[in-house]
C-alpha positions as CSV (number, residue, x, y, z in Angstrom):
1,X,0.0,0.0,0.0
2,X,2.8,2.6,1.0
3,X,6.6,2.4,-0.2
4,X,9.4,4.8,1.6
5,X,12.9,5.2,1.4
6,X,14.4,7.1,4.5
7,X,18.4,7.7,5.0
8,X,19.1,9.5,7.9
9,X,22.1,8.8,10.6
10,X,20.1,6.9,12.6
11,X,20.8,5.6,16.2
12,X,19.1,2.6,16.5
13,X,18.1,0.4,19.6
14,X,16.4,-3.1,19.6
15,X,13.4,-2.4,22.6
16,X,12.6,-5.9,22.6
17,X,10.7,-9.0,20.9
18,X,7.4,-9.5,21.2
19,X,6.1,-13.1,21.4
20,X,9.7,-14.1,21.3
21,X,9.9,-13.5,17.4
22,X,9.1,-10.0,16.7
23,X,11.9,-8.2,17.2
24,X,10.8,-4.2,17.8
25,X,13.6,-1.3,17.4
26,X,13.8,2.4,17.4
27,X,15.1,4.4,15.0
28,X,15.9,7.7,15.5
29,X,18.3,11.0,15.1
30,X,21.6,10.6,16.8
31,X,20.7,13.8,19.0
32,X,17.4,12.4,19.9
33,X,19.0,8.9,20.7
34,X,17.8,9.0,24.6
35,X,14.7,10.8,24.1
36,X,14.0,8.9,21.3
37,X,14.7,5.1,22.6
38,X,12.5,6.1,25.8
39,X,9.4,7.8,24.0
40,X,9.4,4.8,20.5
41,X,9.9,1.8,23.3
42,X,6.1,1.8,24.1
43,X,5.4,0.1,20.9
44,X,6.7,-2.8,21.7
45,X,3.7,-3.3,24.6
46,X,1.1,-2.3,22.4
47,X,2.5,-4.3,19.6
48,X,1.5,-7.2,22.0
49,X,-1.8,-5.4,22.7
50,X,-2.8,-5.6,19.4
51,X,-1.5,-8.9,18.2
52,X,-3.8,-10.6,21.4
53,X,-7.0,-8.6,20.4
54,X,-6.9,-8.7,16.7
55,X,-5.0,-11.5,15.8
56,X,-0.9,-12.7,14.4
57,X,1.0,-9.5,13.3
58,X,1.8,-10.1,9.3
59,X,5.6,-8.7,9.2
60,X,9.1,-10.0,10.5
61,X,9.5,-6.6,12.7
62,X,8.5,-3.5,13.4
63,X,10.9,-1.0,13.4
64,X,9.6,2.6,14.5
65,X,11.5,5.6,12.6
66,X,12.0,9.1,13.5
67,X,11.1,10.9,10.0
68,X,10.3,14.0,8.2
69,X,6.6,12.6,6.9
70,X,4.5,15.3,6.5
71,X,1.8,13.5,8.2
72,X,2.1,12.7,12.4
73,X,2.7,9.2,11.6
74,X,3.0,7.1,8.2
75,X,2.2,3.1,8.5
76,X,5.2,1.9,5.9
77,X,4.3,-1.7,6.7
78,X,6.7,-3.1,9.4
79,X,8.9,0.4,9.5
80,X,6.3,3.2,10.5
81,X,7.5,6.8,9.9
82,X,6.9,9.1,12.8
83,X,7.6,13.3,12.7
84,X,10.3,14.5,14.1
85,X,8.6,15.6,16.9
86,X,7.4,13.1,18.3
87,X,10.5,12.6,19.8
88,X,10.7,14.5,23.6
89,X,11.4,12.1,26.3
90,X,7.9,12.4,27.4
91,X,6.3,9.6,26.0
92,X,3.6,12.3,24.6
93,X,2.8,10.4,21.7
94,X,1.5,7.0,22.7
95,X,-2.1,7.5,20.8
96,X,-0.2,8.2,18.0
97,X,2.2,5.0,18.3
98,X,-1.3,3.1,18.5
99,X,-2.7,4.5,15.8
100,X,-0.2,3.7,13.5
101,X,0.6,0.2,14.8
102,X,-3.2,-0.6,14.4
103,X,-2.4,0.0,10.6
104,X,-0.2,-2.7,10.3
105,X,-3.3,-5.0,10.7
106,X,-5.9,-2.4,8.9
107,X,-4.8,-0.2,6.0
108,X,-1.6,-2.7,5.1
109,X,-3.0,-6.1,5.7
110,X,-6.9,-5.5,5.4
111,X,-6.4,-3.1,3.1
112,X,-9.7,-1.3,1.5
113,X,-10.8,-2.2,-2.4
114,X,-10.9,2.0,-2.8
115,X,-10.7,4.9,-1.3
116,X,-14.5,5.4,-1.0
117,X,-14.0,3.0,1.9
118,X,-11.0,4.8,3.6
119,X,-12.8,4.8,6.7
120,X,-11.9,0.7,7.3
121,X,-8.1,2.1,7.5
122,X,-8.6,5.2,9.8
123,X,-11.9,4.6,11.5
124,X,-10.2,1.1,12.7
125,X,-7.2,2.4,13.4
126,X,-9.2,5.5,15.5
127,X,-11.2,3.5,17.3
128,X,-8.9,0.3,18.0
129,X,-6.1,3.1,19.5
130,X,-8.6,4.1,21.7
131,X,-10.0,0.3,22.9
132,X,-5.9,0.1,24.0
133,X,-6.1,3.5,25.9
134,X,-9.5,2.4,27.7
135,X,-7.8,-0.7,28.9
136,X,-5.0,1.0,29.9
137,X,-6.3,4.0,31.2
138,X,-10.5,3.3,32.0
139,X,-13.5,3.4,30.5
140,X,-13.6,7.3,31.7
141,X,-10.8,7.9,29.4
142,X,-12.5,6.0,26.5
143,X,-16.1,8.7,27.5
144,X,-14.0,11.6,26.9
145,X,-12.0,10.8,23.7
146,X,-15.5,9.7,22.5
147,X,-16.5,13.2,23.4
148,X,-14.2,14.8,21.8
149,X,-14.5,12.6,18.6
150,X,-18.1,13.5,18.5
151,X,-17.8,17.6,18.5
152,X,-15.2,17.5,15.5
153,X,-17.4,15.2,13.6
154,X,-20.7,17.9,14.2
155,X,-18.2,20.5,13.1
156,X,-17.2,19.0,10.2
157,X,-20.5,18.0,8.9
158,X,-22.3,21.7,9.4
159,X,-19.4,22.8,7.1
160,X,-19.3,19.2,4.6
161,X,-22.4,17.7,4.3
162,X,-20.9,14.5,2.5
163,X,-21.2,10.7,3.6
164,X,-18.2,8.6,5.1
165,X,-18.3,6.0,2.1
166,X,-17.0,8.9,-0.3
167,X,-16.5,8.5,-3.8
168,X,-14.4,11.7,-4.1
169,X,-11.5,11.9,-6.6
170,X,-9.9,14.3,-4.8
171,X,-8.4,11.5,-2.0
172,X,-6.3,14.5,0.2
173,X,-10.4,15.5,1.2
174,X,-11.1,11.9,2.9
175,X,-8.2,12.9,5.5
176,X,-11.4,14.4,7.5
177,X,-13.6,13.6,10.6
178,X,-15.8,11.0,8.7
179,X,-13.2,9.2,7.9
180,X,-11.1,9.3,11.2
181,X,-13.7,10.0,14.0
182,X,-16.9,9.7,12.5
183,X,-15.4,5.8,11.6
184,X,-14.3,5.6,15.4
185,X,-17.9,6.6,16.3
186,X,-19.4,3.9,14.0
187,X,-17.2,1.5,15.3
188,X,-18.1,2.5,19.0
189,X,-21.7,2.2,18.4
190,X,-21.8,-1.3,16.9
191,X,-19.6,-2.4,20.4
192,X,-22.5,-0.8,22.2
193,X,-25.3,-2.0,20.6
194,X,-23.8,-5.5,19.9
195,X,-22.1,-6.0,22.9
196,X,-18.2,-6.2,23.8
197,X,-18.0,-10.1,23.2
198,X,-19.7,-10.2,19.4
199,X,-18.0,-6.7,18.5
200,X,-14.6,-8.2,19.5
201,X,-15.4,-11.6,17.8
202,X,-16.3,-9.6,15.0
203,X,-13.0,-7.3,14.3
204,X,-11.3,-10.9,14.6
205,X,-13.0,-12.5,11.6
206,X,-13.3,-9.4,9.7
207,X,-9.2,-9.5,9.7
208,X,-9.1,-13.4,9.4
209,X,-11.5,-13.4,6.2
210,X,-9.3,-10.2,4.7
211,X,-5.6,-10.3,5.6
212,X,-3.9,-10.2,2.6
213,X,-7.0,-9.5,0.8
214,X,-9.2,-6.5,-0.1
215,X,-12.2,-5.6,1.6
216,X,-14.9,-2.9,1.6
217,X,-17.8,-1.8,3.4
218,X,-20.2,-4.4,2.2
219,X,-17.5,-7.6,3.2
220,X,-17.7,-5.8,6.8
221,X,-20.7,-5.7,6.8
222,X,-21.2,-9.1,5.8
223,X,-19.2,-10.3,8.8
224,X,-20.5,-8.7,11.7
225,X,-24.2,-9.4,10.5
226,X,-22.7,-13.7,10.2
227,X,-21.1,-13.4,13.9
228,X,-24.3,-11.1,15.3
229,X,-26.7,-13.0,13.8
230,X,-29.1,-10.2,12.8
231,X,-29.7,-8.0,10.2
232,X,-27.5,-4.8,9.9
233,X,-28.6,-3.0,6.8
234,X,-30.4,-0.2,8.0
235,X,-27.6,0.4,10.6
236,X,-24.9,0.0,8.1
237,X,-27.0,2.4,5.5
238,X,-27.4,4.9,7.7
239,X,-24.4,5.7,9.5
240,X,-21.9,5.1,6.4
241,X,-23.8,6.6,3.6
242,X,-26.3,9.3,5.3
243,X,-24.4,12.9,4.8
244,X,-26.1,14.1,8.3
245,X,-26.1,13.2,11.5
246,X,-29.1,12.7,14.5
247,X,-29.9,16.5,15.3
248,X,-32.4,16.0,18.3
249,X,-34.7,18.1,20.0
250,X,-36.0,16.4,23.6
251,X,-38.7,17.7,25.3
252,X,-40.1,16.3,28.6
253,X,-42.0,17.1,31.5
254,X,-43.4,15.2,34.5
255,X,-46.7,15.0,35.7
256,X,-47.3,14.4,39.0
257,X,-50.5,13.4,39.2
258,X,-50.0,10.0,36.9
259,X,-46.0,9.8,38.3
260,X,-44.9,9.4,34.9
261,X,-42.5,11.8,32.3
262,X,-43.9,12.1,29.0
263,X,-40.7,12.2,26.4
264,X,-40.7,13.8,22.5
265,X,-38.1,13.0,20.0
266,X,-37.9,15.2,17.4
267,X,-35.2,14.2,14.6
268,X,-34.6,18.1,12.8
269,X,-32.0,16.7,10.7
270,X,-32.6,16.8,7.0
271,X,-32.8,13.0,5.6
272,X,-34.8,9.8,6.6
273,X,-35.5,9.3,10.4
274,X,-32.5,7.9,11.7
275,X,-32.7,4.3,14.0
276,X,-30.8,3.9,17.0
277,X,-31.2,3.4,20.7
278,X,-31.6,6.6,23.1
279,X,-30.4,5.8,26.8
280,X,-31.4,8.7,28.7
281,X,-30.6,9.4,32.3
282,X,-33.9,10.3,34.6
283,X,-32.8,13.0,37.5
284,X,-34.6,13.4,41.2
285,X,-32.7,16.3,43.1
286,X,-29.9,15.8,40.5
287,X,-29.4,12.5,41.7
288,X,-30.2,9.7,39.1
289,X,-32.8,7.5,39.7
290,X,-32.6,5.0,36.6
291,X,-31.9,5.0,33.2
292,X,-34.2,3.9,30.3
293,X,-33.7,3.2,26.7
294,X,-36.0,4.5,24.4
295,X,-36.1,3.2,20.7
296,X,-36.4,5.6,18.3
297,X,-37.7,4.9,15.1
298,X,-39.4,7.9,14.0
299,X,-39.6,11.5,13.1
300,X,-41.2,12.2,15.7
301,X,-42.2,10.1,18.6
302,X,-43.6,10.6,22.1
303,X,-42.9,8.5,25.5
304,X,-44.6,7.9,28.8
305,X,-42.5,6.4,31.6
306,X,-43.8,5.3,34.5
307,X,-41.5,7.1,37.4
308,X,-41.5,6.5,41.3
309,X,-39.6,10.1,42.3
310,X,-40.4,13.7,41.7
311,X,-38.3,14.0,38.5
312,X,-36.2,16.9,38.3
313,X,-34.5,16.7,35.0
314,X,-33.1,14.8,32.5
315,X,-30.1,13.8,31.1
316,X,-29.8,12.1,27.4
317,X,-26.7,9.6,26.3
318,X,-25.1,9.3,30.0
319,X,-22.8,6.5,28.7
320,X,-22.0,8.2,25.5
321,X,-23.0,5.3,23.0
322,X,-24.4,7.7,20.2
323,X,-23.4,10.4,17.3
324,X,-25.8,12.9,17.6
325,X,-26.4,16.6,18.8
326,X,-29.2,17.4,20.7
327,X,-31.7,20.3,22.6
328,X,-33.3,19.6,25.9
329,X,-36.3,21.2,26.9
330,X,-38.5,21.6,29.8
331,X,-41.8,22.3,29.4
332,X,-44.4,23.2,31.4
């Protein structure tokens, strides 16, 4: 997929094997040599990370290479380029290191049939880098990157209204959100809505079926629909080739006499109703008293939930499991 050539005067460590066989090595500028060997030695963990959650890495090493790419990182299959400054004895770049390593499994080996379905390179290699910094770090950690994710994809559609699976010629314009975060967010919603075990079963026969192949959106799709057991094409359609997102407008308010909160889902966005699960968070005295998930469906739709406390408020997506935007609002 990618051939370099880099000559440098390179000082060069061997960090370690992985598995016993994969020998891992920084290379780096001679002036950098002991920030560089301290900050490039991570890979070699999440080398190991990766190789138990996806399946067998594909290369005889992986050497990491300080470089001038004009990009943060460049996946050169088993000899990733990184910029120069990455390199600061601070170990400030480990999502990147991820990232890239993730790439040796999706982009080189799983490699998509176009670039209409660029999205299986960086989406995977978005979302995968952050499955290694939740287990690492928490599931807190995995909230907030999600978080984050999701404001720079609602940016980026109010300015380019355009699907992920993009057939533009011009390939520099699929190094966008869709492609890296929205991906990330597609991926994160299938693990919520499938469930850890078949989303991680999943990602391993997806890369089984295509290593060495070619693959595109239809072939994953294919897979995860075999291993869930359940249709995925309205899921698949919607999120991959929809050029909007879920904008929602949620209305409530309780009623005392019947103890219930009456719910109204308005999708504002302009394209078919969108389908997806709403979790939202029901408040008395800003203290949460359960959580329900409401299935929307519709345009417009209207709930009545039974509820036990004086509700006070309340709060949609508390786990963050869904792309959208949305309005709350009280009424009387």
């Amino acid at each position: 997929k990618v051939m370099v050539i880099g000559v440098a005067d390179f000082a060069v460590q061997h960090a370690g094997f992985v598995n016993d066989c994969i020998p891992v090595s920084s290379w780096v500028y001679t002036e950098n040599k002991d920030h560089g060997f301290y900050d490039y030695a991570i890979a070699r963990d999440i080398l190991a990370f990766f190789i138990d959650y996806i399946g067998s890495y594909a290369y005889q090493k992986l050497a990491n290479v300080q470089s001038k790419t004009m990009f943060g990182g460049m996946e050169n299959a088993g000899a990733i380029f990184y910029a120069e400054h990455t390199v600061n004895g601070q170990r400030t770049e480990e999502r990147l290191i991820a990232h890239e390593i993730v790439h040796q499994w999706f982009g080189n080996m799983a490699t998509e049939k176009s670039f209409a379905h660029f999205w299986l390179s960086e989406g995977f290699a978005t979302y995968l880098t952050h499955i290694y910094l939740e287990t690492k770090y928490g599931t807190d950690s995995l909230n907030k990157r999600m978080q984050e994710d999701r404001e720079q994809v609602i940016s980026f559609v109010k300015s380019a209204k355009r699907p992920v699976v993009d057939s533009t010629p011009d390939y520099m314009r699929l190094l966008n959100a869709n492609s890296y975060q929205k991906g990330g967010w597609i991926l994160h919603m299938l693990r919520r809505q499938l469930g850890d075990s078949v989303f991680h079963k999943s990602i391993r026969e997806y890369y089984s079926a295509y290593a060495g192949k070619n693959a595109d959106t239809k072939d994953l799709q294919q897979i995860v629909e075999k291993v869930a057991g359940k249709n995925l094409e309205t899921f698949f359609r919607q999120w991959l080739h929809t050029p909007v997102n879920p904008k929602l407008e949620i209305a409530w308010k309780y009623s005392p006499a019947e103890k219930k909160v009456i719910i109204t889902v308005d999708q504002l966005q302009q394209s078919v109703p969108f389908v997806f699960p709403l979790e939202i968070d029901l408040m008395a005295d800003n203290k949460k008293t359960e959580t329900r998930t409401l299935q929307i469906t519709k345009q417009s739709e209207t709930f009545h939930i039974p509820v036990s406390n004086n509700l006070k408020s309340i709060f949609p997506d508390p786990n963050t499991s869904l792309l959208f935007e949305a309005r709350v609002i009280k009424m009387n």
